[in-house]
C-alpha positions in Angstrom: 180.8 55.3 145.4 180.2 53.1 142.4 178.1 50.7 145.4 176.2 53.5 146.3 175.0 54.3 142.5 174.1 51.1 142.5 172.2 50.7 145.9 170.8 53.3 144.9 169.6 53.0 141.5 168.2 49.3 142.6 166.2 51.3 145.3 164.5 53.3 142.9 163.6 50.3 140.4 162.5 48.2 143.3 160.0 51.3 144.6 158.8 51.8 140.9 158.3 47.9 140.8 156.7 47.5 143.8 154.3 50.7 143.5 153.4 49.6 139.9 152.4 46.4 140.9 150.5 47.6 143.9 147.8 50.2 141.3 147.7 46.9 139.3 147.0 44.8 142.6 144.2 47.6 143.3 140.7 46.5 141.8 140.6 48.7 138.9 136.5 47.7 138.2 133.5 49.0 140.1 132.0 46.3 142.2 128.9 44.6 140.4 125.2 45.9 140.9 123.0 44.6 143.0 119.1 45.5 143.9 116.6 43.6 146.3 113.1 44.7 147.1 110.8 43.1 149.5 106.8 43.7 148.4 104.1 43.6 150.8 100.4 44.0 150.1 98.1 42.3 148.4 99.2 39.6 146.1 102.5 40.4 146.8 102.9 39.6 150.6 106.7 38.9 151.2 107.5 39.0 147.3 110.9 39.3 147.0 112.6 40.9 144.2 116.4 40.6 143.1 118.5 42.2 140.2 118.1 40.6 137.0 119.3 43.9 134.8 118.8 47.4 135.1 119.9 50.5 133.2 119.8 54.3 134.7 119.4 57.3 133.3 120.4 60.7 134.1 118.6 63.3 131.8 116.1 64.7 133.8 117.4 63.7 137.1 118.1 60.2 138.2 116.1 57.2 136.8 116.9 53.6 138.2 115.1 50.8 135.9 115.2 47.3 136.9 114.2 44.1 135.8 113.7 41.7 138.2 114.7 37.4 137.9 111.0 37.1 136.8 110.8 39.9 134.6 108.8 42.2 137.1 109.6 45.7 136.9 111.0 48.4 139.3 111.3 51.9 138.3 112.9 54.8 140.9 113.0 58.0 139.5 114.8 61.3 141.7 114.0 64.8 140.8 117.2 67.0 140.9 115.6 68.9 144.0 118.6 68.1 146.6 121.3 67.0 144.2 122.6 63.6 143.8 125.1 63.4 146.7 126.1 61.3 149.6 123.4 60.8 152.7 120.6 62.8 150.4 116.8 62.2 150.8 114.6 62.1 147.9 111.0 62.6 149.1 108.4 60.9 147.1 106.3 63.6 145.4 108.6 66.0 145.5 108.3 68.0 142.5 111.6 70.3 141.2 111.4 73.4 139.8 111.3 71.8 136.2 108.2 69.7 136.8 109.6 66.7 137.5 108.4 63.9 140.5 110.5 61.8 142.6 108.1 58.4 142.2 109.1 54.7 142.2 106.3 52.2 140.7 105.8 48.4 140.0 104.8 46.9 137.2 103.8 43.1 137.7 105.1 41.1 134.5 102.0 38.7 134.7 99.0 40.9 135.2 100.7 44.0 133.6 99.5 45.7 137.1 101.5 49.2 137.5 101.5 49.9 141.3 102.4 54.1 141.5 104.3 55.9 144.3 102.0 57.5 147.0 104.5 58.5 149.9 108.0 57.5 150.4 111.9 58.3 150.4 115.1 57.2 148.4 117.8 57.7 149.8 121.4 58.0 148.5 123.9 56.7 151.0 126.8 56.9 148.4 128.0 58.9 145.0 131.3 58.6 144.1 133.6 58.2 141.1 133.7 55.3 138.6 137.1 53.4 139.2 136.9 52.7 135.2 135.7 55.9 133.8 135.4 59.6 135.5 132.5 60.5 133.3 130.5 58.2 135.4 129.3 58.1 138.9 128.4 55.0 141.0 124.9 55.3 143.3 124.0 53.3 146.4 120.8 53.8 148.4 117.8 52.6 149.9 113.8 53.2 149.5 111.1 52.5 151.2 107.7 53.6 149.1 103.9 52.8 149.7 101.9 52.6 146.3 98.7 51.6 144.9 96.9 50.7 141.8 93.5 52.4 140.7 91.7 49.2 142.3 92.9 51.0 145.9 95.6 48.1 146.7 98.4 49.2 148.3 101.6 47.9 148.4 105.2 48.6 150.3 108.2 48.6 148.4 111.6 48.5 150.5 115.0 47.8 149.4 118.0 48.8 148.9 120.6 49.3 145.4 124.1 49.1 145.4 127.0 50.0 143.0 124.6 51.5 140.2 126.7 52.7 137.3 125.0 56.2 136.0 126.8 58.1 132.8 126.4 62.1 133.0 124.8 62.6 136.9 
């Protein structure tokens, strides 16, 4: 009997060993951020754009800002029309029933050009929980926006963002 206390007893600490170590095994961080654009038109034929920072915002909707290697700027904004989940479609000029646009511009560091958002999508492809903090939710998606300047250049902006941490959505 005493045997089987003990088999038993080194069962349990060996499960609550091994399962401990396996949550600690698991990555407890969300997977780093990453944004690339590709920019046709104009000036910017083939331009490619990658992450350099970016912050988001959720008052108002859903605002991606981001600041290229170069300094360029990116800015997505969704309207709440739709919500914020999974495999959601944000159309470009779309406006929600407090007044605000889905629009993504593009503001050229050097010539302080601002291309705005004509026609378009963003798409969400994924929304789901923060490993490090349940009051935030981590975005992946994809757009693909025309826009032009008052000058009448047009430009296509397609990309996609990935692993965006956003506080409050």
């Amino acid at each position: 009997m005493k045997n089987l206390k003990t088999l038993s007893l080194l069962f349990i600490t060996v499960t609550f060993v091994y399962s401990c170590s396996k949550n600690n095994d698991d990555n407890d961080s969300d997977a780093t951020a990453e944004f690339s654009a590709t920019i046709n038109g104009g000036t910017y034929n083939n331009f490619q754009a990658s992450l350099g920072s970016y912050s988001a915002d959720s008052s108002n909707g859903l605002t991606i800002a981001v600041v290229d290697d170069s300094g360029n700027t990116i800015r997505l904004f969704m309207n709440s029309t739709g919500g914020f989940s999974s495999g959601v479609i944000k159309e470009v000029g779309n406006i929600d029933d407090n007044g605000f646009q889905t629009s993504a511009l593009f503001r050229d560091t050097n010539t302080q050009v601002i291309y705005n958002s004509i026609s378009g999508n963003i798409k969400i492809t994924q929304n789901k929980e923060s490993n490090t903090d349940p009051n935030n939710r981590v975005v992946t998606g994809t757009f693909n926006v025309t826009a032009n300047v008052n000058t009448g250049t047009t430009i296509t902006m397609v990309g996609t963002f990935k692993n965006i941490i956003v506080s409050g959505l």
